[in-house]
N, C-alpha and C positions, 0 to 999 in steps of 0.2 A: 155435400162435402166438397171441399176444395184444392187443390194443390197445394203445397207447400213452397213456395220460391225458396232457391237456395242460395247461398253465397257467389257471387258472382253475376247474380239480377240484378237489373240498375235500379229495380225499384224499391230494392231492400236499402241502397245508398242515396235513395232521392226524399227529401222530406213530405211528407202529408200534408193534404190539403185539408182545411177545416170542415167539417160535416153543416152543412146547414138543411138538409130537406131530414124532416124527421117523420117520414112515413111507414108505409108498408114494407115497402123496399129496404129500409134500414133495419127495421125488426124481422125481417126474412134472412137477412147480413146475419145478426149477431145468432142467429139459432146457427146458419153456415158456420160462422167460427167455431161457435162452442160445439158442434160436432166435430168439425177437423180438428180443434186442441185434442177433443176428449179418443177421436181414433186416433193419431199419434201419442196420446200419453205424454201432453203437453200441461203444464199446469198455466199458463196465459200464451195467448195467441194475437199479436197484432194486426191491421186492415193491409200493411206493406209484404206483410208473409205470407198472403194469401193473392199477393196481387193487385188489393186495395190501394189507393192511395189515398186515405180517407185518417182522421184522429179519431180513431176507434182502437180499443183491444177489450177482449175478454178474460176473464183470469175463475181459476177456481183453484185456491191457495192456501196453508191453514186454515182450513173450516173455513172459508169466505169464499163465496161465489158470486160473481157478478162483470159489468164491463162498465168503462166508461169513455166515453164521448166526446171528442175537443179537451183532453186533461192537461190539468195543470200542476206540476208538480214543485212544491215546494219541502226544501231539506229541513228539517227539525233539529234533527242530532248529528250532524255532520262528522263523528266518529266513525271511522274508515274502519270497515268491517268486510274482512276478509272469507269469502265462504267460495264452493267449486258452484259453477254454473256451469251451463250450457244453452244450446237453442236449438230449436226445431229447424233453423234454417242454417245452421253449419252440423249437416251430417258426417260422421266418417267413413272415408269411401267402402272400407272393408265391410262395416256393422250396419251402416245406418243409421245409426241410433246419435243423438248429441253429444258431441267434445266436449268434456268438463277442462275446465281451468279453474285455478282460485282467483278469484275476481274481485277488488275493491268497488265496496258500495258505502253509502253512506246509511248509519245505525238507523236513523229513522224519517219518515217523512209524510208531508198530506196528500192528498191528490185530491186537485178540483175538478168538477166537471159536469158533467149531466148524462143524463139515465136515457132512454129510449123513446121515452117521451115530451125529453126537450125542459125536464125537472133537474135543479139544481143534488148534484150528489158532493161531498165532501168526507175524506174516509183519512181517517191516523192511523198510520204502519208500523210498524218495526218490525227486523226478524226479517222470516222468506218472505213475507206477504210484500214488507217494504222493497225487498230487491225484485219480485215479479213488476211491480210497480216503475222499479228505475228499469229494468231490462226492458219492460213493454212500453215507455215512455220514447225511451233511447229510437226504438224502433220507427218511434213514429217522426225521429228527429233524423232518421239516416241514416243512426249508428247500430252500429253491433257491440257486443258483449269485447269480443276483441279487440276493439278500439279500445278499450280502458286497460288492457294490459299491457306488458313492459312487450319492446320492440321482440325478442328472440321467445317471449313466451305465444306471444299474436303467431308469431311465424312459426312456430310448433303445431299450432290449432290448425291453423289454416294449409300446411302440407297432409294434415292427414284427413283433412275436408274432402270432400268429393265436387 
């Protein structure tokens, strides 16, 4: 298991570097994540959350388990769809636990990329699955979940962050 970076790590603000060695080492990573998602009671977990600076996240999300590798995320139904999110890396200082906000995401989307063996994956979303997908994409691009919201709602979240 691994750490959790929190709000306020530069490396949860700095973008990810491309995965190119697809060995040992990378399949001993992704069991690492999917343990720390699964003891935080994370449903996806990025390589910047944990520290990584790597285009990797793991996700286990409507019935769907799996990660993907250097992804590529393209929008399908770009119908703004409002739902509460949260992150494993904006705790609140009191609980611990993830800050929900309602959060615009886009209805639906693909994600390109490849599997642990350096194998082409391709996966159609919509729903939580799609927004685990934008949230742990975003991740690997610097952002947070509170980047997408309106100025005094970001600043709601993040005073009761730790």
């Amino acid at each position: 298991m691994r750490d959790i970076r929190v709000v306020g790590d530069p490396v949860l603000r700095t973008p990810a570097e491309p995965v190119t060695e697809f060995d040992r080492d990378l399949r001993r990573l992704i069991d690492e994540m999917f343990d720390t998602m699964y003891a935080a009671q994370g449903v996806g977990l990025a390589g910047p959350q944990i520290g990584v600076s790597k285009r990797i996240f793991v996700y286990d999300c409507s019935k769907r388990k799996g990660h993907v590798i250097n992804p590529v995320l393209t929008v399908d139904d770009d119908a703004e769809v409002l739902e509460e999110e949260g992150c494993l890396s904006i705790p609140g200082k009191d609980s611990g636990t993830p800050i929900y906000a309602g959060t615009p995401r886009a209805a639906g989307v693909t994600v390109r990329g490849l599997d642990r063996l350096g194998r082409p994956v391709q996966i159609k979303a919509r729903g939580m699955l799609a927004r685990c997908f934008q949230h742990e994409t975003d991740h690997l691009d610097g952002m947070l979940y509170v980047d997408r919201l309106a100025k005094d709602a970001a600043r709601k979240v993040l005073l009761q962050a730790r």
